[in-house]
C-alpha positions as CSV (number, residue, x, y, z in Angstrom):
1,X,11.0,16.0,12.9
2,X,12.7,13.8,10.5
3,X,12.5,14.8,7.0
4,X,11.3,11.5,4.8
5,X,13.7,10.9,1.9
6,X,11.0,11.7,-0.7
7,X,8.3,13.7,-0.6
8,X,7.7,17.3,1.6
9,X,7.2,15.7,5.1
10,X,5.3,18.8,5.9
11,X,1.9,17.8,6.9
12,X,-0.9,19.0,9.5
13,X,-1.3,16.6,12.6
14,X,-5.2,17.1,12.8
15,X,-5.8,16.2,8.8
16,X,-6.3,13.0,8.1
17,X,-3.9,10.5,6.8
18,X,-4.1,8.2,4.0
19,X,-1.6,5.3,2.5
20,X,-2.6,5.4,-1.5
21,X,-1.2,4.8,-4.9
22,X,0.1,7.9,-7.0
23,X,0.0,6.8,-11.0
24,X,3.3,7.4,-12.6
25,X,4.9,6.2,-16.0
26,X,3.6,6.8,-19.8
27,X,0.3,5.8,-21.5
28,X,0.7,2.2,-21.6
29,X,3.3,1.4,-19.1
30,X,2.0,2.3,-15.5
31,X,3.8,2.2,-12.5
32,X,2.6,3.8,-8.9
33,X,4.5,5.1,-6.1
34,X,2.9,4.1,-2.9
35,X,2.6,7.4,-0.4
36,X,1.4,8.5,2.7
37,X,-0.8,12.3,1.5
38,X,-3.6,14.0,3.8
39,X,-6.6,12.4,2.4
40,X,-8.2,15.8,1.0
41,X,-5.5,16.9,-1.3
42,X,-5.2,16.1,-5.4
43,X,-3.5,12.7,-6.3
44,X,-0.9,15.8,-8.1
45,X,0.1,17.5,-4.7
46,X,3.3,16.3,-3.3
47,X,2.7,13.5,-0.7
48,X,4.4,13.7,2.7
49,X,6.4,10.1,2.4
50,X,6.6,7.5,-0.3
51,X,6.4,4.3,1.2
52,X,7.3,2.3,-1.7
53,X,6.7,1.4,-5.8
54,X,4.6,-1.1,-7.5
55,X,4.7,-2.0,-11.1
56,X,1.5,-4.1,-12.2
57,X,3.5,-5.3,-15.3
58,X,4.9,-8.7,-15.6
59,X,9.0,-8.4,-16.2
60,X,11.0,-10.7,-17.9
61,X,10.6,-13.4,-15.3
62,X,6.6,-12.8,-15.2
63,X,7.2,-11.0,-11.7
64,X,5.5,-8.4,-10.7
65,X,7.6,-5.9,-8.7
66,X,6.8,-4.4,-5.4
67,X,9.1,-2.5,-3.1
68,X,8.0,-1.6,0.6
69,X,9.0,0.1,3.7
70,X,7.3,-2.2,6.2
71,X,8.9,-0.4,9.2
72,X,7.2,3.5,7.9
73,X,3.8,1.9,6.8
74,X,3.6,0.1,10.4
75,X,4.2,3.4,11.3
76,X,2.0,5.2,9.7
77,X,-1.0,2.7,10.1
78,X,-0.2,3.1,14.1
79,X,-0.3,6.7,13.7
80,X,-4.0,6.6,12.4
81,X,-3.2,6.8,8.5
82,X,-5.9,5.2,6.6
83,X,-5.3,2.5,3.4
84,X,-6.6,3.1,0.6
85,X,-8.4,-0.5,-1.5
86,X,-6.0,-1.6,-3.7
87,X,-2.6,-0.7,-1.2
88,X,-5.0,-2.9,1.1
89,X,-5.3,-5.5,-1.1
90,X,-1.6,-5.3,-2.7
91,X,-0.7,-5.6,1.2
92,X,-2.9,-8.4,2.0
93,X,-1.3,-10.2,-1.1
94,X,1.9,-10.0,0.0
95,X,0.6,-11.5,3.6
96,X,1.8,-8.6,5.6
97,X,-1.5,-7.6,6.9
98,X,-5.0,-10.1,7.6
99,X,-7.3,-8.7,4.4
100,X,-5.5,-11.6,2.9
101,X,-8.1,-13.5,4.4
102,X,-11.1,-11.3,2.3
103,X,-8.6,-12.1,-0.7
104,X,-8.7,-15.7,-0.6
105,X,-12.4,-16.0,-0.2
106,X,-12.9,-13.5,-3.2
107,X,-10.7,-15.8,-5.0
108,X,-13.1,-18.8,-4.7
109,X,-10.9,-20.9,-2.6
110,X,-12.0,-23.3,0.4
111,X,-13.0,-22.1,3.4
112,X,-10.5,-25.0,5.0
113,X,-7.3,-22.8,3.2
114,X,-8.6,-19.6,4.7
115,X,-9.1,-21.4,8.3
116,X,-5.2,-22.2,7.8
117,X,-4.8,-18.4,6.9
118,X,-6.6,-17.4,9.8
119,X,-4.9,-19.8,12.5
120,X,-1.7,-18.8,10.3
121,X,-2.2,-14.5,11.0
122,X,-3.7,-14.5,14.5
């Protein structure tokens, strides 16, 4: 087994897997790690592989950072790990995965731009 670079990489293979958001930071400055955890266990409990950070707030350049490992979440998603809502939607945002297309219709635009997504993805 390879050991992740962060978090225990001990996990059970019959539990079930989830891709979620851990909370990190102070008060009023949040900022999330995005890890793989069995999908029982307290948001506190070390996960088994962080996949990545996200920080909600705008920086200097109104940018709002996002770091992924597309190569371990492919992974993970193949190997049955679920995604939580908002790592789906932060993923369909970045057009990595199709819920893009739920996105742009919640959005209010055109049904002809998300036709142009659709032909786009598949």
């Amino acid at each position: 087994m390879i050991i992740p670079a962060s978090g225990t990489g001990i996990y059970s293979n019959k539990t079930a897997k989830i891709i979620r958001f851990v909370r990190k930071g102070c008060t009023n400055r949040p900022f999330f790690h995005i890890t793989v955890t069995e999908r029982h266990m307290p948001l506190d409990h070390p996960g088994i592989e962080q996949l990545g950070t996200y920080d909600p707030l705008p920086n200097q350049w109104n940018e709002k950072l996002i770091s992924l490992n597309y190569e371990r979440v492919r992974y993970w998603i193949g190997n049955g790990a679920h995604l939580s809502n908002p790592v789906e939607q932060l993923l369909g945002l970045a057009e990595s995965f199709p819920y893009i297309l739920q996105v742009t219709l919640q959005r209010g635009e055109t049904e002809e731009l998300s036709m142009k997504l659709k032909k786009k993805i598949l």
